[in-house]
N, C-alpha and C positions, 0 to 999 in steps of 0.2 A: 856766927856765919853758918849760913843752912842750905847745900845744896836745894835745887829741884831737879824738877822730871826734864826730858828732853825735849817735849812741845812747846816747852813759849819760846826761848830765843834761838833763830837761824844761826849758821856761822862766820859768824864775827870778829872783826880784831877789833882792837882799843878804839883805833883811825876809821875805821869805816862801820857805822853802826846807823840803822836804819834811826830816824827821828819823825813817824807820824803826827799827826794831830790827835790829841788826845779827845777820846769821844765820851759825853754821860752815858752811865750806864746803869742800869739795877739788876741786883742778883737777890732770889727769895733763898731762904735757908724753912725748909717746912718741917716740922715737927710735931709727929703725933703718938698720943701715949699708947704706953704697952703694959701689962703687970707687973714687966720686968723694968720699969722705967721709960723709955721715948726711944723711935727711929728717928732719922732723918734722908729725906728722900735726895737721894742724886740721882744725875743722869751722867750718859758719856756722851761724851762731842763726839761727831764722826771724822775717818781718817782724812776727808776732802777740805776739812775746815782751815782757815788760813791760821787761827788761833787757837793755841793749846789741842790740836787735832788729838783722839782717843783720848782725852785727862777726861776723867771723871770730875765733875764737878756739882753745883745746886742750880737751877735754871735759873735764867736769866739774860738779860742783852741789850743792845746797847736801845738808847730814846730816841723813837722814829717820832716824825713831824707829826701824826696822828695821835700821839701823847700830850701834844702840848694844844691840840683844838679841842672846839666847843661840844665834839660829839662826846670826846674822853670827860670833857665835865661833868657830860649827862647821864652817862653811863660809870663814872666813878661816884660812890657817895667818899667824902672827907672832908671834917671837921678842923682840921688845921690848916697851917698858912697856904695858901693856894699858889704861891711856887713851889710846893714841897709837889704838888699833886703830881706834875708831869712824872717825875721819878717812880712814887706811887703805882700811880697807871700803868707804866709803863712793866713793872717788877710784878703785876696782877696780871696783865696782857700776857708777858710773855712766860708765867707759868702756868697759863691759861693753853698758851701756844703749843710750848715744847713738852709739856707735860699730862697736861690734861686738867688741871685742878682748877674748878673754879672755888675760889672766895668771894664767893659773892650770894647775895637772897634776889631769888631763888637759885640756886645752886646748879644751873640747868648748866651741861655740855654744849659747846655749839662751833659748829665746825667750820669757822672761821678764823681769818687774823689780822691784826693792822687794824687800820680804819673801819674795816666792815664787820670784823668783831664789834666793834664800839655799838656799830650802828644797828645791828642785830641783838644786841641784848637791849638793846631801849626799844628796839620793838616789840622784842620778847616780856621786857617790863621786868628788865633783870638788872640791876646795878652791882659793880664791884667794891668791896669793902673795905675800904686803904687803913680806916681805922684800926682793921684788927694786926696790920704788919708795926710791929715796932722798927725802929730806925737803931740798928745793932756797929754800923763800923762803914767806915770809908776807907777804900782803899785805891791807889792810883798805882797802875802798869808803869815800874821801870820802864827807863828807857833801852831797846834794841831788838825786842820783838816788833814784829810783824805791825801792830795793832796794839794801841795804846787806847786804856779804858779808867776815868773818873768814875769811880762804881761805890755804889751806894748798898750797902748790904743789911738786905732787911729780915726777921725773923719774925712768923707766925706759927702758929699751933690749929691743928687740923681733929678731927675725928676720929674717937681710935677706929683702927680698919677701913681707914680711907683707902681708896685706891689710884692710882696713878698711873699712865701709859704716853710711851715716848712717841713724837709723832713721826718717830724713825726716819727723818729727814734732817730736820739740823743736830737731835740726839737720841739718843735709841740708850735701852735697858736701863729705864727706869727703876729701882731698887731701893725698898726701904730697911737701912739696916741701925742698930744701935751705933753711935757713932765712933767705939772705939774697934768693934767688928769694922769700920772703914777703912780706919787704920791699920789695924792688922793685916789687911789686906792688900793695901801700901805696901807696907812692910815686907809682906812675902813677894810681892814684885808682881799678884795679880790685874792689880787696879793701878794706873796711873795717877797718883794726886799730886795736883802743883803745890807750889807754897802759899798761896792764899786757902787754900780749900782745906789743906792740912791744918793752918793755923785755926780757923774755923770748926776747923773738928777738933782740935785741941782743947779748946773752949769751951767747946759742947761735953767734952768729958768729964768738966770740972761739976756739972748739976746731975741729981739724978732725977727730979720732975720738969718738963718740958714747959712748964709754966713758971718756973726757979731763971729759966732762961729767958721768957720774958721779961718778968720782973728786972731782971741785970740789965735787959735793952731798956728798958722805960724808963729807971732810976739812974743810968749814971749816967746823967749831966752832958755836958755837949760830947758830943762823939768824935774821937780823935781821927785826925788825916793820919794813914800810913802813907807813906812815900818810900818803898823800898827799891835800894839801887844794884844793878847787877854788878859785880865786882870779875872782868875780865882779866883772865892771868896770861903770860907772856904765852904758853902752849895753847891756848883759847881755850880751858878751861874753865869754868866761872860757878860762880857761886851768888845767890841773894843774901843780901846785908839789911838790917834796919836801923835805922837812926840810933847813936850810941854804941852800936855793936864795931867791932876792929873790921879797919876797910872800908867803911861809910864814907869818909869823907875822898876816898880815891876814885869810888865807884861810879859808872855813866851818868849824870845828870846834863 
């Protein structure tokens, strides 16, 4: 049983617990080498956002209707199944958006978003590169926050000395740190990290070349659904559970 931070769920009792529709989403986890081994880049949500407000996380967001048309075709290059693409696009776009980075040749910034990013880099004669993101974890929002998200969590590897900038609108302080330095930082009560972002860094601790981490997303095999559930206690207290762990099966679904 693993608490979290206090951004994702409102205050709630057993009986009254919000039940959104749950939206696609894609989140990048970017990693790029150091001498010392790999960072990984987060950002922080700002305090106006309805979800997870100030947590630290990896950029990402939910798939707008511009993800799934003909311009993100033209403007995505991907070799794989062409329903995977929207997600793709979408996890390219919006770390394109919120962060600054593009993946893609030629490599150009361009200061757009949505639909008109698509449309702008095929003018520019720029495509994004879905190929290079491995497909690392699925993970679905318990039920009783705010905003419920189907998220697809994808890992690539960047340039060592890449740089990054938040577009201090939906997340500010972009930050490339080794990912147990994130932790630590958690830890001391600096950084906000939820239970998804944690778990993900946990992960990330286990390799010490950022290419050791691809390799694990590209090799094992189909990628498992998390479904974790909040476990609300009589004083409204709560805790996240995962599948097997004590409390699962009492918890909101």
């Amino acid at each position: 049983m693993q608490p979290t931070g206090a951004g994702i769920l409102p205050s709630v009792t057993p009986d009254v617990v919000p039940d959104p529709p749950v939206r696609p989403a894609s989140t990048v986890i970017v990693l790029r080498p150091t001498d010392r081994g790999f960072e990984v880049l987060t950002v922080r949500r700002g305090h106006r956002t309805a979800f997870m407000r100030n947590a630290r996380v990896f950029p990402g967001g939910a798939l707008e209707e511009a993800d799934r048309g003909e311009d993100a075709r033209a403007a995505v290059s991907w070799s794989g199944d062409a329903e995977e693409l929207p997600w793709r696009a979408a996890a390219l776009r919006e770390l394109a958006e919120e962060a600054g980075v593009f993946v893609a040749t030629p490599p150009m910034p361009i200061p757009a978003g949505g639909g008109r990013l698509y449309r702008e880099m095929i003018r520019r004669g720029s495509r994004f590169e879905a190929d290079r993101l491995a497909y690392l974890s699925n993970w679905v929002t318990p039920r009783g926050p705010v905003r419920r998200y189907d998220t697809r969590f994808y890992v690539t590897v960047v340039d060592a000395g890449a740089g990054a900038a938040a577009d201090d609108d939906e997340v500010f302080d972009a930050v490339w740190t080794p990912p147990q330095e994130a932790l630590d930082r958690a830890d001391r009560g600096s950084w906000e990290v939820e239970f998804p972002t944690r778990r993900h860094l946990e992960l990330l601790c286990r390799f010490d070349d950022c290419r050791d981490v691809l390799n694990y997303a590209e090799t094992q095999g189909q990628v498992a659904r998390v479904e974790p559930r909040i476990l609300v206690a009589g004083d409204g207290s709560w805790s996240v559970v995962l599948k097997g762990e004590p409390g699962y099966e009492e918890g909101l679904r």
